[in-house]
BATI-432461 format. One record per atom (N, C-alpha, C, O): y, z, x; residue in three letters. Coordinates in steps of 0.1 Angstrom, whole numbers, padded with zeros to 4 digits, always signed. Last residue first. Layout:
BEGIN
YZXala/...
//
This chain:
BEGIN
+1003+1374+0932unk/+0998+1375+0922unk/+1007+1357+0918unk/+1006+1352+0907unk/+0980+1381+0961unk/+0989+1374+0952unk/+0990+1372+0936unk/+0980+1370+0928unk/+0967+1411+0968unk/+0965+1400+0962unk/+0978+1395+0963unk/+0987+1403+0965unk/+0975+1423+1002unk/+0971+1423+0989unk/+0970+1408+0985unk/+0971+1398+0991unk/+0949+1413+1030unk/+0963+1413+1028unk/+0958+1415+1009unk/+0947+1413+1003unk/+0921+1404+1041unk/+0925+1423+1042unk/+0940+1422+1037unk/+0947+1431+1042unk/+0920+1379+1039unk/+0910+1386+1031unk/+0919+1401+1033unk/+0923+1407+1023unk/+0936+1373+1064unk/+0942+1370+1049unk/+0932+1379+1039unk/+0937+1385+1030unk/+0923+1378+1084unk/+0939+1387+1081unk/+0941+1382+1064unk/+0947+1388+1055unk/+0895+1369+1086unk/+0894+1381+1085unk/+0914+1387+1074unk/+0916+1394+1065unk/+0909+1342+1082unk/+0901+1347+1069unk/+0899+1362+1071unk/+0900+1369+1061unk/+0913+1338+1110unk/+0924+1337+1100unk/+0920+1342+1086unk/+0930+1347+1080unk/+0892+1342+1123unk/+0902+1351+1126unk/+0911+1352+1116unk/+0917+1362+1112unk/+0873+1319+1110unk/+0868+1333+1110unk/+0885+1340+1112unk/+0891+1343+1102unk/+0895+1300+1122unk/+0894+1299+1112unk/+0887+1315+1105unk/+0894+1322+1096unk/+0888+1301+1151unk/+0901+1306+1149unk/+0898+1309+1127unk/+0899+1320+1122unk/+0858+1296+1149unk/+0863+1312+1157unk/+0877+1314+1151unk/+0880+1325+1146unk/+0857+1272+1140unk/+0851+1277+1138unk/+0857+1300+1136unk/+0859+1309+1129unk/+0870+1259+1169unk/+0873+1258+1152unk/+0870+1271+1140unk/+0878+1278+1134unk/+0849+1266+1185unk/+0865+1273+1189unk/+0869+1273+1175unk/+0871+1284+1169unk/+0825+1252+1173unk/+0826+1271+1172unk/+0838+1274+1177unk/+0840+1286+1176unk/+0835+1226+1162unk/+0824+1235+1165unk/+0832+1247+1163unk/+0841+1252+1156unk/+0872+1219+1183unk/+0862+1210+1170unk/+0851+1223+1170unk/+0855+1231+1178unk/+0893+1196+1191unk/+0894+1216+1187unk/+0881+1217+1174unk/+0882+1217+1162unk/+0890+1178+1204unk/+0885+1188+1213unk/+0880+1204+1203unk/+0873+1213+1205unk/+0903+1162+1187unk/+0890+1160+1188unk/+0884+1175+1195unk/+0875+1182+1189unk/+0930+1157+1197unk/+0928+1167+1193unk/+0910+1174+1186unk/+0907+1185+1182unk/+0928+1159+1233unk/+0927+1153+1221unk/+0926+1161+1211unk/+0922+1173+1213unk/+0935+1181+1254unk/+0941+1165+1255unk/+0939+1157+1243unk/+0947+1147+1242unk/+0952+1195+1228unk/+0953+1191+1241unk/+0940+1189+1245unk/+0932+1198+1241unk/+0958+1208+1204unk/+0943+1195+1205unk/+0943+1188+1221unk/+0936+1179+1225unk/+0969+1240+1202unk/+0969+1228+1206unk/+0957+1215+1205unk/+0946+1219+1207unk/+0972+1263+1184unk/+0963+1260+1193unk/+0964+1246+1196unk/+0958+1240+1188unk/+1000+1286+1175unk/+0997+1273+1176unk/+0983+1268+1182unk/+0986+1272+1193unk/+1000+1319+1157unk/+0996+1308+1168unk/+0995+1299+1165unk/+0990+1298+1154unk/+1009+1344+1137unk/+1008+1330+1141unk/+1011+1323+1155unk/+1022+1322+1162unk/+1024+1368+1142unk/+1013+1369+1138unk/+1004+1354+1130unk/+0995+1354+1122unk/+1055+1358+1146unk/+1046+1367+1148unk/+1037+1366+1137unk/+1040+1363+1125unk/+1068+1327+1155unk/+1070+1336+1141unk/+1054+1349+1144unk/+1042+1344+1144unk/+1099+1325+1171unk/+1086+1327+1173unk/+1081+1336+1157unk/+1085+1346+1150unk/+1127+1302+1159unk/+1122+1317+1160unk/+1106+1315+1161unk/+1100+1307+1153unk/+1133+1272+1158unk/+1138+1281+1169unk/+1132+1294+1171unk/+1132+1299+1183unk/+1120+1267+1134unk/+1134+1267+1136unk/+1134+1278+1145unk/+1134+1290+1142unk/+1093+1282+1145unk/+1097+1274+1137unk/+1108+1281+1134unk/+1109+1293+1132unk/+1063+1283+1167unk/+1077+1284+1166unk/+1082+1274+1155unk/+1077+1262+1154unk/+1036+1302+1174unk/+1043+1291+1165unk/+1056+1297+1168unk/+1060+1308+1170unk/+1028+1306+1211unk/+1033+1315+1198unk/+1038+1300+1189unk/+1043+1290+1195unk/+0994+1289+1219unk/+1010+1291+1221unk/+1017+1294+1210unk/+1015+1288+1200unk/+0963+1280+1238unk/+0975+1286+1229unk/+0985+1284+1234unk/+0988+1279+1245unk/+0951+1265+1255unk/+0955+1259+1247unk/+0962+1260+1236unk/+0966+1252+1228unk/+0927+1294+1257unk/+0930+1283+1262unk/+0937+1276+1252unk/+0934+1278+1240unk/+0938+1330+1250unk/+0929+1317+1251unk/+0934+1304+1253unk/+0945+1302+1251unk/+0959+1345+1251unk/+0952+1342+1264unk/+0942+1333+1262unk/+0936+1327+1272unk/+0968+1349+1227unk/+0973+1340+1234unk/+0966+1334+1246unk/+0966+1322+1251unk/+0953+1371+1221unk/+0945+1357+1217unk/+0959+1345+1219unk/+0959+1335+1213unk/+0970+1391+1228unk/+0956+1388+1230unk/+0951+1375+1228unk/+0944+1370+1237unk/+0990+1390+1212unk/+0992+1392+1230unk/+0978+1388+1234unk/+0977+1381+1244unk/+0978+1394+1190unk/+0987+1383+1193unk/+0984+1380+1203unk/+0978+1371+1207unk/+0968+1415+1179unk/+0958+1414+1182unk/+0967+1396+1191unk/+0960+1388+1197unk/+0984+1426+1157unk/+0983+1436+1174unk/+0972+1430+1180unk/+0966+1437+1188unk/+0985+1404+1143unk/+0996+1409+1147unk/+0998+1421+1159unk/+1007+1424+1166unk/+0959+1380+1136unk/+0965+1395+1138unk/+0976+1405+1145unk/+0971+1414+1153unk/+0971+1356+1127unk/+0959+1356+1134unk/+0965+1377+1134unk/+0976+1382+1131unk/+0968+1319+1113unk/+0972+1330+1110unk/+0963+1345+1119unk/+0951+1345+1119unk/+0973+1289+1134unk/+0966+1297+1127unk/+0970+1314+1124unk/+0975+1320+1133unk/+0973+1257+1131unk/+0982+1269+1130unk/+0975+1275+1125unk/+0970+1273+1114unk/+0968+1227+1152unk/+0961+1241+1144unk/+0970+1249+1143unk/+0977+1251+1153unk/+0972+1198+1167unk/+0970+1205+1166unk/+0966+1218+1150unk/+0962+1214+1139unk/+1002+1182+1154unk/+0990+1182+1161unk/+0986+1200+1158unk/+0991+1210+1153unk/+1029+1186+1139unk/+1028+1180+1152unk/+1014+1182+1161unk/+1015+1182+1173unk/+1012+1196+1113unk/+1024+1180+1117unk/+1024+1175+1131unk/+1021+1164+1134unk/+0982+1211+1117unk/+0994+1208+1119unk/+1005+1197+1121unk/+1006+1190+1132unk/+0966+1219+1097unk/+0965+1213+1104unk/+0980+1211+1108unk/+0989+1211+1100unk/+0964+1256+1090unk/+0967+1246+1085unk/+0968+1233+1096unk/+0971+1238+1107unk/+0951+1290+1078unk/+0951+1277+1089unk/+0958+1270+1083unk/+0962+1273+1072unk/+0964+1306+1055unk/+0955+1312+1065unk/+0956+1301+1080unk/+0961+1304+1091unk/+0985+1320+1029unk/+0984+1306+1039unk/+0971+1312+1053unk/+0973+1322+1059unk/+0975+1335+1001unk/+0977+1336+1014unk/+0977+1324+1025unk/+0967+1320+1030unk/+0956+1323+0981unk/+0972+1324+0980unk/+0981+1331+0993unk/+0994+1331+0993unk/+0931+1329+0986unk/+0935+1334+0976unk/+0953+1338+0976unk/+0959+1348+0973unk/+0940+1308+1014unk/+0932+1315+1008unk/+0936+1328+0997unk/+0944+1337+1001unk/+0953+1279+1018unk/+0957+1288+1012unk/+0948+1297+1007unk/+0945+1296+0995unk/+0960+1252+1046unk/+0951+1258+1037unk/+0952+1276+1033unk/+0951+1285+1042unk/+0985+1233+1050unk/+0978+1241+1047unk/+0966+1246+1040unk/+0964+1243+1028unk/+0990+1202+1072unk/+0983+1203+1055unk/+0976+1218+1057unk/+0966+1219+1064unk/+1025+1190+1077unk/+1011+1190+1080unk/+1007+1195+1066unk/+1013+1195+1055unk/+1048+1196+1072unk/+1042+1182+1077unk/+1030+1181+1080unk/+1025+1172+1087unk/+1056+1214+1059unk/+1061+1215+1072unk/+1053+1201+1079unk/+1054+1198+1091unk/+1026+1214+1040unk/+1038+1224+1038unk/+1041+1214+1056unk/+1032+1209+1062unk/+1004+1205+1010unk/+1013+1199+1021unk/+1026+1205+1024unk/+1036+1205+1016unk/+0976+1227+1007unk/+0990+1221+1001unk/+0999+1215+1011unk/+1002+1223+1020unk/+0945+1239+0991unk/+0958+1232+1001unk/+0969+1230+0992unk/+0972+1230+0980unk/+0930+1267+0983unk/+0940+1254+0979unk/+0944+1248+0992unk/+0944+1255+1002unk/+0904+1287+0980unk/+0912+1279+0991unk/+0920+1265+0985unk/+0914+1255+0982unk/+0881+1303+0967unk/+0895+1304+0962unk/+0905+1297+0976unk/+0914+1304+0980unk/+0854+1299+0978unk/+0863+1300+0963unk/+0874+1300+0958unk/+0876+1298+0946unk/+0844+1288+1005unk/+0851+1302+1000unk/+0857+1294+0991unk/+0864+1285+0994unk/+0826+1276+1014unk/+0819+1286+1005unk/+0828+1294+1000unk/+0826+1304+0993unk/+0846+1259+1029unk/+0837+1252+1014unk/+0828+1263+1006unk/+0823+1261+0994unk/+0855+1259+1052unk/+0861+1269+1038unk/+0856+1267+1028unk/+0860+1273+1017unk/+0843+1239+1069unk/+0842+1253+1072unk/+0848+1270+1059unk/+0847+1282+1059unk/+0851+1218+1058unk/+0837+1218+1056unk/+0836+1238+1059unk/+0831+1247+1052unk/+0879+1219+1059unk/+0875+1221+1047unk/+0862+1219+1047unk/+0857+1216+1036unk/+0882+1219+1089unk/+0887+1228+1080unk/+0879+1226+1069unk/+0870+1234+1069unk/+0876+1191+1088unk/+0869+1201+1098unk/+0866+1214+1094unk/+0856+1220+1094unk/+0896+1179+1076unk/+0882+1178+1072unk/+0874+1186+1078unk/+0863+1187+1074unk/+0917+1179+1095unk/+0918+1187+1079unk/+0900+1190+1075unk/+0894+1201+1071unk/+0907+1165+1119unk/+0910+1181+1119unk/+0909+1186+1103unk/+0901+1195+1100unk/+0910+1143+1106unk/+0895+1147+1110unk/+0898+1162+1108unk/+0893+1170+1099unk/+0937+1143+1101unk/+0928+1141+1086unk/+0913+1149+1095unk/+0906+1159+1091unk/+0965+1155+1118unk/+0952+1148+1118unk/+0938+1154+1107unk/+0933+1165+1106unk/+1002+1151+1102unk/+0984+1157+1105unk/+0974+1153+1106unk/+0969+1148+1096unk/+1023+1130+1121unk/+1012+1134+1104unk/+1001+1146+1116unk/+0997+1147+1127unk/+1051+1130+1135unk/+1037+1129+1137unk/+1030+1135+1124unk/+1034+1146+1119unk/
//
């Protein structure tokens, strides 16, 4: 399954003041890289990956339509999946919005890349 393009574009109206965001095609879908930190990305198999706070995980599972990323087999901590269940249309406004803020808060407080 590709990444859904609307979702990408969703993303990139919402990162458009921030300066320093590349993409790049990782895992089948399309990340977005804040000053070289991976932050969101649309996801290959649907849906949103988002980078999210590591004491703050257990928590923001409980929102709707979560679920820990898993890749090859291991849960990767301090990434969630958000699902587009039932469309992915759905993940659209201020949920969008909300995860994307979460993801910018972790990557903005991480060192630089060099």
């Amino acid at each position: 399954m590709a990444y859904d393009e609307g979702l990408a574009a969703r993303i990139r109206v919402l990162l458009a003041e921030v300066s320093v965001v590349t993409e790049k095609r990782m895992f089948g879908g399309l990340a977005f890289l804040v000053g070289g930190h991976m932050a969101v990305a649309a996801s290959g198999r649907g849906g949103l990956l988002v980078r999210v706070p590591v004491d703050r995980s257990a928590e923001l599972l409980g929102r709707p339509r979560t679920a820990p990323m898993v890749m090859g087999g291991r849960e990767r901590v301090g990434w969630l999946w958000v699902t587009g269940e039932p469309d992915v249309d759905d993940l659209d406004g201020p949920e969008l919005a909300g995860w994307v803020a979460e993801a910018l808060a972790v990557v903005w407080a991480l060192p630089p890349k060099r």
